[in-house]
C-alpha positions as CSV (number, residue, x, y, z in Angstrom):
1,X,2.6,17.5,1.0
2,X,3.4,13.6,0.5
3,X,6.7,13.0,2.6
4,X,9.0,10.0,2.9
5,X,12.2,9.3,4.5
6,X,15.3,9.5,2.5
7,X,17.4,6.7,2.5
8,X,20.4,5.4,0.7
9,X,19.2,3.3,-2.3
10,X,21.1,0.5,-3.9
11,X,21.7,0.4,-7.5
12,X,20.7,-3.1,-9.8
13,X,20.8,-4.0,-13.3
14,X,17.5,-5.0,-15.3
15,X,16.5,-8.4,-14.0
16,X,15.4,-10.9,-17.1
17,X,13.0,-13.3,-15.7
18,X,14.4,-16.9,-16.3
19,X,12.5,-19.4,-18.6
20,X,9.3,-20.4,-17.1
21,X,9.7,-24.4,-16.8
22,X,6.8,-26.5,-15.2
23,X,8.0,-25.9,-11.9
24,X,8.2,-22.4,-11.9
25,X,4.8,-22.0,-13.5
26,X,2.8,-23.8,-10.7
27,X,4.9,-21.9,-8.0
28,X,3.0,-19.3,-9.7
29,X,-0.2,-20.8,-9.8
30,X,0.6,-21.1,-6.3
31,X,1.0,-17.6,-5.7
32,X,-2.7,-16.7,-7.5
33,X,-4.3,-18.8,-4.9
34,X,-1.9,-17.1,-2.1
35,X,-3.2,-13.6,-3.6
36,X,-7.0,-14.3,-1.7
37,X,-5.1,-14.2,1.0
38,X,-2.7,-11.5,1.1
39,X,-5.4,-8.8,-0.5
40,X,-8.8,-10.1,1.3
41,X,-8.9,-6.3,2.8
42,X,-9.1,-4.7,-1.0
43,X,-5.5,-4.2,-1.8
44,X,-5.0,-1.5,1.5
45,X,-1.8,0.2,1.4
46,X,0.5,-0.4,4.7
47,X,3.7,1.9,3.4
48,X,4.6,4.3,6.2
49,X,0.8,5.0,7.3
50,X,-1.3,4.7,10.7
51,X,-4.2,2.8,9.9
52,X,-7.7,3.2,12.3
53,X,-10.5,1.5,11.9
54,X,-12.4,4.9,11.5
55,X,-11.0,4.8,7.4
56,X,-12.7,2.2,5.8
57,X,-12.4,1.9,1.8
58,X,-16.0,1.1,-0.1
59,X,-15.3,-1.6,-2.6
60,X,-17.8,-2.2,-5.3
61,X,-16.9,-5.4,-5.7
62,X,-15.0,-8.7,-4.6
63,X,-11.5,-8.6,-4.4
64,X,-10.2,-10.4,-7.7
65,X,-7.1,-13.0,-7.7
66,X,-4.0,-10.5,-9.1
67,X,-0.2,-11.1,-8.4
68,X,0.7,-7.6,-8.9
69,X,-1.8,-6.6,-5.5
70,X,-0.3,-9.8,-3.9
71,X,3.3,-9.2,-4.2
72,X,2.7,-5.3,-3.2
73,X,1.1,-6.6,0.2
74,X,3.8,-9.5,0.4
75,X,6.1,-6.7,0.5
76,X,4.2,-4.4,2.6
77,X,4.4,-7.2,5.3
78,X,7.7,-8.8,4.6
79,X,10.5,-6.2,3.2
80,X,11.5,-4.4,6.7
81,X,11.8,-7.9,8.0
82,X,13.8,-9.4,5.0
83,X,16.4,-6.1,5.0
84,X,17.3,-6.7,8.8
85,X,17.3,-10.5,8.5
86,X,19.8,-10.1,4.8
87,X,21.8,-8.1,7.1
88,X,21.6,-9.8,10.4
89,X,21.8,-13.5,9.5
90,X,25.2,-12.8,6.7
91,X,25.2,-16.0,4.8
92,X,22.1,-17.2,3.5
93,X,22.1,-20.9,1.5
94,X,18.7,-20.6,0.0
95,X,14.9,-19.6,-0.5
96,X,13.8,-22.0,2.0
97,X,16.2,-21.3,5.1
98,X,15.6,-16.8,4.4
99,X,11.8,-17.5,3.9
100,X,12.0,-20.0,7.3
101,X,13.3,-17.0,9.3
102,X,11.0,-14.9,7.6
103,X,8.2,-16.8,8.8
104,X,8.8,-17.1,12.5
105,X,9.7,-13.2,12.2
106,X,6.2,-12.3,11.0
107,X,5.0,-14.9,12.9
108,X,2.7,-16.0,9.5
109,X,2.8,-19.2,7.4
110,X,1.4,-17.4,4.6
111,X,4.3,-14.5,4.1
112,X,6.9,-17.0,4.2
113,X,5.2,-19.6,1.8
114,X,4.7,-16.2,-0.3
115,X,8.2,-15.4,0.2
116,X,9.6,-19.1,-1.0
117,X,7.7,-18.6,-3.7
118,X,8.6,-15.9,-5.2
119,X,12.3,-16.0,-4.0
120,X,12.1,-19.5,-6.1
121,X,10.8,-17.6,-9.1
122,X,14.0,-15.5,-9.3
123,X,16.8,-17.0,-7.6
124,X,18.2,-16.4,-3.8
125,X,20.8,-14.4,-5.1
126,X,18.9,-12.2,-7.4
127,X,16.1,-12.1,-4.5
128,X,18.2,-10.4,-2.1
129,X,19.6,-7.9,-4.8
130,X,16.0,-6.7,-5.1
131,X,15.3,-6.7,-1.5
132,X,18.0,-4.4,-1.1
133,X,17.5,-2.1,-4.8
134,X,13.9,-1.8,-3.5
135,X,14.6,0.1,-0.7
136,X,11.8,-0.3,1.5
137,X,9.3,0.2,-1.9
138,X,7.6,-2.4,-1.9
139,X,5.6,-1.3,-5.6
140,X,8.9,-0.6,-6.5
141,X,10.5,-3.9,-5.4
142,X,7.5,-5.7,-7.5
143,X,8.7,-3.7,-10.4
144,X,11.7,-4.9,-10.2
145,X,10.3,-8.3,-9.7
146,X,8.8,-8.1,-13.0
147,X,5.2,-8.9,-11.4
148,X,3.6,-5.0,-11.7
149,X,3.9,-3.6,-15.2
150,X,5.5,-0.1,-15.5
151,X,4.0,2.5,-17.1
152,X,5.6,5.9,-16.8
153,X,3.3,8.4,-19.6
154,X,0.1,7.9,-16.9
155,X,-1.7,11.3,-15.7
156,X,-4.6,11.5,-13.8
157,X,-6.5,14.7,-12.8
158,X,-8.6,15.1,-9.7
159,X,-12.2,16.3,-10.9
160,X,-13.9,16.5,-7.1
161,X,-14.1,15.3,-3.6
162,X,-17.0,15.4,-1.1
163,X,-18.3,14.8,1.8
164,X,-21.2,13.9,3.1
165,X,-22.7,15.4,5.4
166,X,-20.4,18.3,5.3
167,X,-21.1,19.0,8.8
168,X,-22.0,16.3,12.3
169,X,-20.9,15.3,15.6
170,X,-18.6,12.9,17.3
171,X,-20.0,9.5,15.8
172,X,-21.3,10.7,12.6
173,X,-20.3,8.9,9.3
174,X,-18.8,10.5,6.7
175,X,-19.2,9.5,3.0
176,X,-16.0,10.9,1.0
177,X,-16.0,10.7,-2.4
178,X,-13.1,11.2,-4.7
179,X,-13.7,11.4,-8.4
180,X,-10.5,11.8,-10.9
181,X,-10.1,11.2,-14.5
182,X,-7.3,10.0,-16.6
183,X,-6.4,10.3,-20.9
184,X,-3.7,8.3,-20.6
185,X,-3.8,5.9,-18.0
186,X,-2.3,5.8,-14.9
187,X,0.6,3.3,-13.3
188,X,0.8,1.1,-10.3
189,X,0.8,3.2,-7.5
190,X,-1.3,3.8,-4.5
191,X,-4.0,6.7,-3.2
192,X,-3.8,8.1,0.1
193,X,-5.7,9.8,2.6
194,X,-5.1,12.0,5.5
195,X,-7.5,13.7,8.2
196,X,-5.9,16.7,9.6
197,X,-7.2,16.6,13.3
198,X,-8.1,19.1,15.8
199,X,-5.6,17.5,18.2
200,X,-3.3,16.6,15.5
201,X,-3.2,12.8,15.8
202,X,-3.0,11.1,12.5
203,X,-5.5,9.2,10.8
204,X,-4.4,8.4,7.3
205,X,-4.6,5.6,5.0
206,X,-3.9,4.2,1.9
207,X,-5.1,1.8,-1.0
208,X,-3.1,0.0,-3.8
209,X,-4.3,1.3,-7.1
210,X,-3.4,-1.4,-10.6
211,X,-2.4,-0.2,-13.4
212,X,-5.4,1.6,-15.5
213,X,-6.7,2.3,-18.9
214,X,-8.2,5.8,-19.8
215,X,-11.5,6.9,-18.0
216,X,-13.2,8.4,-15.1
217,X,-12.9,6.8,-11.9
218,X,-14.3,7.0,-8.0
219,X,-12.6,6.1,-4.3
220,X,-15.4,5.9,-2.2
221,X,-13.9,6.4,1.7
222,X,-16.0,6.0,4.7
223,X,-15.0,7.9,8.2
224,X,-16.3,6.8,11.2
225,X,-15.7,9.7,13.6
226,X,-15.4,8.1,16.7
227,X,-12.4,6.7,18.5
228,X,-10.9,3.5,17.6
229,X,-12.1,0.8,20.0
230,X,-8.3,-0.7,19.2
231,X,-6.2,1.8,19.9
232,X,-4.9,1.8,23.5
233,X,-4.3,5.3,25.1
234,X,-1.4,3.7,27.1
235,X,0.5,2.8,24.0
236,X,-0.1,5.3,22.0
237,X,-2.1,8.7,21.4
238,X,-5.7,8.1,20.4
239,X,-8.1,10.0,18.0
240,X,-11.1,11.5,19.7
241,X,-12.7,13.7,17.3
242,X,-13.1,16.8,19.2
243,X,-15.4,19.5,18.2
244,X,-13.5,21.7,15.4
245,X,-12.7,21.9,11.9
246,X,-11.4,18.9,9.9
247,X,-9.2,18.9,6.4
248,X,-9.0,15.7,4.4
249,X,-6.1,15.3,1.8
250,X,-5.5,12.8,-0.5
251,X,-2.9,12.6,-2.9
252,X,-2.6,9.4,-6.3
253,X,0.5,8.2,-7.4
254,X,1.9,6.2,-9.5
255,X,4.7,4.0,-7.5
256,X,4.7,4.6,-3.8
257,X,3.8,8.4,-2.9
258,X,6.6,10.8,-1.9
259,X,9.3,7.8,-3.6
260,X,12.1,9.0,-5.2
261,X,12.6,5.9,-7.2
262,X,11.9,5.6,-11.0
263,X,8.7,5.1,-11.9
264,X,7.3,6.9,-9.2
265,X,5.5,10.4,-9.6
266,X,2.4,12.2,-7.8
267,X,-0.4,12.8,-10.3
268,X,-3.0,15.1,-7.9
269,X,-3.2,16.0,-4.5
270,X,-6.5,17.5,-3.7
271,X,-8.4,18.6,-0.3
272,X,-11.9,19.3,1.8
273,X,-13.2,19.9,4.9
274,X,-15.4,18.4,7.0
275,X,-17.0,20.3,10.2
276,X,-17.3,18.3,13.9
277,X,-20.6,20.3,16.2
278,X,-20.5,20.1,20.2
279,X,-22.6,17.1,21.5
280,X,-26.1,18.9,22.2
């Protein structure tokens, strides 16, 4: 089951994008170049997940320059951030001095060029509205941003997973492959991924999925199943793939998964197992 935390949601009318004048167009431009950047890992999902270095996402090819990926990771990074600094701060006189604040808060140049940027593109005012319409969504907040199209008649139908090898030991890697098709098309959303552990620690993941056309498609996981050489037992409990049985779940969405903003539905949840042997 996909879950998410309910919380209060602001209401905002349609946003029109104003006129796009010279200006405005190479803040754009500027934000294509920024979208190396912000999606060099492959368009991974941050929203409400633990991420370990055991999940790692197979890309067949090159990330690709995209502002719809660009402003979801913006988001991913910056929303929490710009909710408590609109309500912290009170008055704020522009772009520049949010996206400033913003900045030293993330501690990244990048986010808060982003931020000015794309704050510029709409206005402070009508920035902040979104902000706080959004919610914490931050495929939602880019909807509303007009940047990701919105396309709510998507399906998509999960036709297998696997994994290979079905059954190994504490260090073996794991090839998961999950194979769905679509007759519609499917929305900007995201997939996620969950391991079930023997000790119950998460390890979960996600990865921002574009808008698609009709077809068969593949998400090709790798799990390494050995512990995570960052994680710091002192800090924080740490995987360690103990002999057992294993469940892997993952779930595609269009919008954020378990949202209960428009736009946002779950099109398959689907689930396999994986078996961990004693060390001989």
């Amino acid at each position: 089951t996909v879950k998410r935390v309910t919380r209060v949601r602001h209401q905002t009318p349609p946003f029109d994008p104003p006129s796009r004048d010279l200006a405005t167009t190479m803040r754009l431009l500027c934000v294509l170049l920024l979208a190396l950047a912000l999606t060099s890992n492959g368009h991974q999902s941050k929203r409400a997940h633990v991420h370990s270095s055991e999940l790692q996402f197979r890309s067949p090819s090159a990330p690709k320059v995209d502002l719809c990926p660009a402003c979801i990771q913006f988001a991913d990074e910056a929303i929490d951030n710009l909710v408590n600094i609109i309500a912290n701060v009170g008055v704020i006189g522009g772009c520049s001095t949010l996206c400033n604040i913003l900045a030293n808060d993330t501690g990244s140049e990048v986010i808060g060029v982003a931020c000015d940027l794309f704050c510029s593109y709409v206005g402070i005012k009508e920035f902040i509205n979104l902000v706080e319409a959004a919610d914490l969504d931050a495929i939602y907040f880019c909807e509303l941003l007009r940047v990701c199209p919105i396309f709510d008649g998507g399906d998509a139908t999960l036709v297998n997973i696997t994994i290979t090898p079905p059954k190994g030991h504490k260090g073996t890697e794991f090839a998961i492959d999950v194979t769905y098709t679509t007759q519609n098309g499917t929305g900007t959303g995201e997939f996620i991924i969950e391991i079930e552990t023997v000790d119950h620690i998460p390890v979960e993941d996600g990865l921002i999925r574009e808008r698609q056309q009709p077809g068969t498609y593949s998400i090709d996981v790798t799990l390494t199943a050995k512990p995570d050489p960052n994680c710091d037992p002192t800090q924080q409990p740490c995987e360690e793939w103990l002999p057992g049985n294993y469940t892997v779940t993952v779930a595609l969405c269009n919008g954020e998964c378990g949202s209960k903003h428009p736009h946002s539905q779950v099109y398959f949840t689907g689930s396999a197992g994986f078996v961990l042997a004693e060390n001989s």
